[in-house]
C-alpha positions in Angstrom: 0.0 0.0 0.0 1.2 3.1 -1.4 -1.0 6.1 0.4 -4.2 6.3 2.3 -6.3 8.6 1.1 -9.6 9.9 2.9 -12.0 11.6 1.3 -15.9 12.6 1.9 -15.4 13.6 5.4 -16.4 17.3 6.2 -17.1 17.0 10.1 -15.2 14.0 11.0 -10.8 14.6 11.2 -8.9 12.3 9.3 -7.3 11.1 12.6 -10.7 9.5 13.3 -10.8 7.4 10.6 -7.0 6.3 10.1 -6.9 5.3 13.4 -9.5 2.7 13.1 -7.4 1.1 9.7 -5.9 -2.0 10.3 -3.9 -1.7 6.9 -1.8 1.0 7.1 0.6 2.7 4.6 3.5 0.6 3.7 1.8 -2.7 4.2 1.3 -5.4 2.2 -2.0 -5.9 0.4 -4.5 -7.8 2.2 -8.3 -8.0 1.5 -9.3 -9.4 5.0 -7.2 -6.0 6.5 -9.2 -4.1 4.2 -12.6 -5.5 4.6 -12.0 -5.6 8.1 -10.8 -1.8 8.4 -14.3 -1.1 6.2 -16.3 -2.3 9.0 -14.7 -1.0 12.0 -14.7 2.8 10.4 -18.3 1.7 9.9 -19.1 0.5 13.4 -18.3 4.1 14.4 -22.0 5.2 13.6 -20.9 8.1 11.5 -21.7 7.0 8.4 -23.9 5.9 5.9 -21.6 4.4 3.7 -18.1 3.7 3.5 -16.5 2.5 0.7 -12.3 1.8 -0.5 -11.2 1.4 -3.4 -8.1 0.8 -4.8 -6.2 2.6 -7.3 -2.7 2.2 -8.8 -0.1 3.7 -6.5 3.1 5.9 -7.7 5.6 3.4 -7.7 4.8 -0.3 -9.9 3.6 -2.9 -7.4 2.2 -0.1 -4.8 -1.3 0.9 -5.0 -3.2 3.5 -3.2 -6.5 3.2 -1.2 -8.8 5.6 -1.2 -11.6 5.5 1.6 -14.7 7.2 0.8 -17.4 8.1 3.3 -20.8 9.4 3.3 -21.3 11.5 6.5 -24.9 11.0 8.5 -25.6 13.5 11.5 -24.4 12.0 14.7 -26.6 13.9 17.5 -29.5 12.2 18.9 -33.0 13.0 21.1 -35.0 10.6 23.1 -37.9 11.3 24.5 -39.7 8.8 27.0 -41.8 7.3 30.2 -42.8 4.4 32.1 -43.6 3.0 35.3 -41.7 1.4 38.1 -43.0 0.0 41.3 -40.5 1.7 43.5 -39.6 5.0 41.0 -43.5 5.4 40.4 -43.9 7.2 36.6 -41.3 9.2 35.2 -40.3 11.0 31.5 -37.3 11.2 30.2 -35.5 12.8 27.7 -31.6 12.0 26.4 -30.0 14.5 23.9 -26.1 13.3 22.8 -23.6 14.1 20.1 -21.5 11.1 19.5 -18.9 13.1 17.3 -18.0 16.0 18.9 -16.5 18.6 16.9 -15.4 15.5 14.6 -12.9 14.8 17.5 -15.0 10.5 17.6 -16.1 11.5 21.3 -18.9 11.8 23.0 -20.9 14.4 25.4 -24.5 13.6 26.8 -27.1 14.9 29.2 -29.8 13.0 30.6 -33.3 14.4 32.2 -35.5 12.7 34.2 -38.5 14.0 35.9 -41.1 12.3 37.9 -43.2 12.3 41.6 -40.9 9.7 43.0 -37.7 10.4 41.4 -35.9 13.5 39.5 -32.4 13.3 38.1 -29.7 14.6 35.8 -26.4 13.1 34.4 -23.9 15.2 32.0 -21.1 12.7 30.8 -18.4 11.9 28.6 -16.5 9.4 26.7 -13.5 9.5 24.4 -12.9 6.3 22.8 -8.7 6.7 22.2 -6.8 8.8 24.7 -3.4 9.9 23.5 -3.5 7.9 20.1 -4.2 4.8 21.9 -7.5 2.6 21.8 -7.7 3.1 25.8 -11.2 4.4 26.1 -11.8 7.3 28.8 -15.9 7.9 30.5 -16.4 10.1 32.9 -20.0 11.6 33.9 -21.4 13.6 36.6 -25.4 12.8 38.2 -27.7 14.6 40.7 -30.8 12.5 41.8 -33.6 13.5 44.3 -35.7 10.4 45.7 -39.0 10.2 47.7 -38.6 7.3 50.0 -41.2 5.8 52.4 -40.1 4.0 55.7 -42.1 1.8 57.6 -39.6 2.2 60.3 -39.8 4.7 63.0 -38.4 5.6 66.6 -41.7 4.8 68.4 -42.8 1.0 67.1 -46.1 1.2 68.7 -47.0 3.6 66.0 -47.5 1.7 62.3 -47.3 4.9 60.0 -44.8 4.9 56.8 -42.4 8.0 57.1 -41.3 9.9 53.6 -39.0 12.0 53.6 -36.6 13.0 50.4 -33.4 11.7 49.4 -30.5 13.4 47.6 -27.6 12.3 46.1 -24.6 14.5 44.0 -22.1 12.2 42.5 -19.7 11.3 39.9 -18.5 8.3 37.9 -15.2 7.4 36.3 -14.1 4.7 33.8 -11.2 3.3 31.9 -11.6 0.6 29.0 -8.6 -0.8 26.6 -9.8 -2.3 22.9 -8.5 -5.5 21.8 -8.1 -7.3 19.1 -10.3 -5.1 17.1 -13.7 -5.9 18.6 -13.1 -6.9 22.0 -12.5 -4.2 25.4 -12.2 -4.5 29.2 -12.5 -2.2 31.8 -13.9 -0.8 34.8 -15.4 2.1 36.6 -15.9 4.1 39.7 -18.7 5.4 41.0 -19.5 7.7 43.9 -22.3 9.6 45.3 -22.3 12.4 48.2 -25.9 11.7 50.0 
């Protein structure tokens, strides 16, 4: 493989895609590399299509590649509700960019908004920190509860107590990628009540 070259991209950096390549320039020709580094720019969920092609390179026995992709818009709304036994009815709503000023992260806020229960969570997530497929979360959450207690200080007294619960917190995680589609990781998460 002579040159890469990647074309069709107006929001999403060049960066993003090579990375995500398993043939790279100076390689050997392979078609599983190729159909394999097709899918995975795929799997990032920023395109419609993604096509390579190859084309004769510079030098005789060297061709160039030339990735093509169709660009589809990334951010996303949610709107919803249901019913739990414990969280009583609720609505929701979840608005998210997954390609953040074409950088392949991701920023996100969640709303949700009931009787019982009422929270918000702003988070994060970049999928290769400093060139490396070592993937980076990090979010922040306020929740406010209604909880009912049976229990009290005088037990001659059966009456449920309900008082309100809240909780400001954060959560942290740290993933590695692995043989292309394969990742393991963990996460922190803490809450101040």
């Amino acid at each position: 493989v002579d040159m890469i070259i990647i074309k069709g991209n107006k929001k999403t950096k060049d960066k993003v895609i090579r990375r995500e390549l398993v043939i790279k320039e100076g390689d050997l020709f392979d078609s599983r590399k190729l159909q394999l580094s097709r899918e995975k720019v795929y799997n990032l969920g920023f395109f419609k299509q993604v096509n390579i092609d190859v084309r004769p390179g510079s030098r005789e026995g060297y061709m160039n590649l030339v990735v093509d992709v169709e660009e589809q818009p990334t951010g996303t709304i949610s709107l919803g509700g249901g019913y739990g036994t414990t969280s009583g009815f609720s609505i929701f709503a979840d608005v998210a960019e997954n390609n953040l000023l074409g950088n392949g992260q991701r920023i996100g806020a969640r709303f949700e908004y009931g009787p019982e229960r009422t929270s918000i969570t702003l988070s994060f997530n970049e999928r290769w920190l400093v060139n490396q497929p070592i993937g980076v979360s990090a979010s922040i959450f306020y929740n406010l509860y209604n909880v009912q207690s049976n229990q009290t200080v005088f037990p001659e007294i059966d009456q449920e107590s309900e008082y309100k619960r809240e909780a400001f917190g954060y959560a942290v995680g740290l993933s590695y990628r692995f043989l292309d589609y394969y990742s393991v990781g963990t996460s922190w998460s803490h809450a101040f009540t």
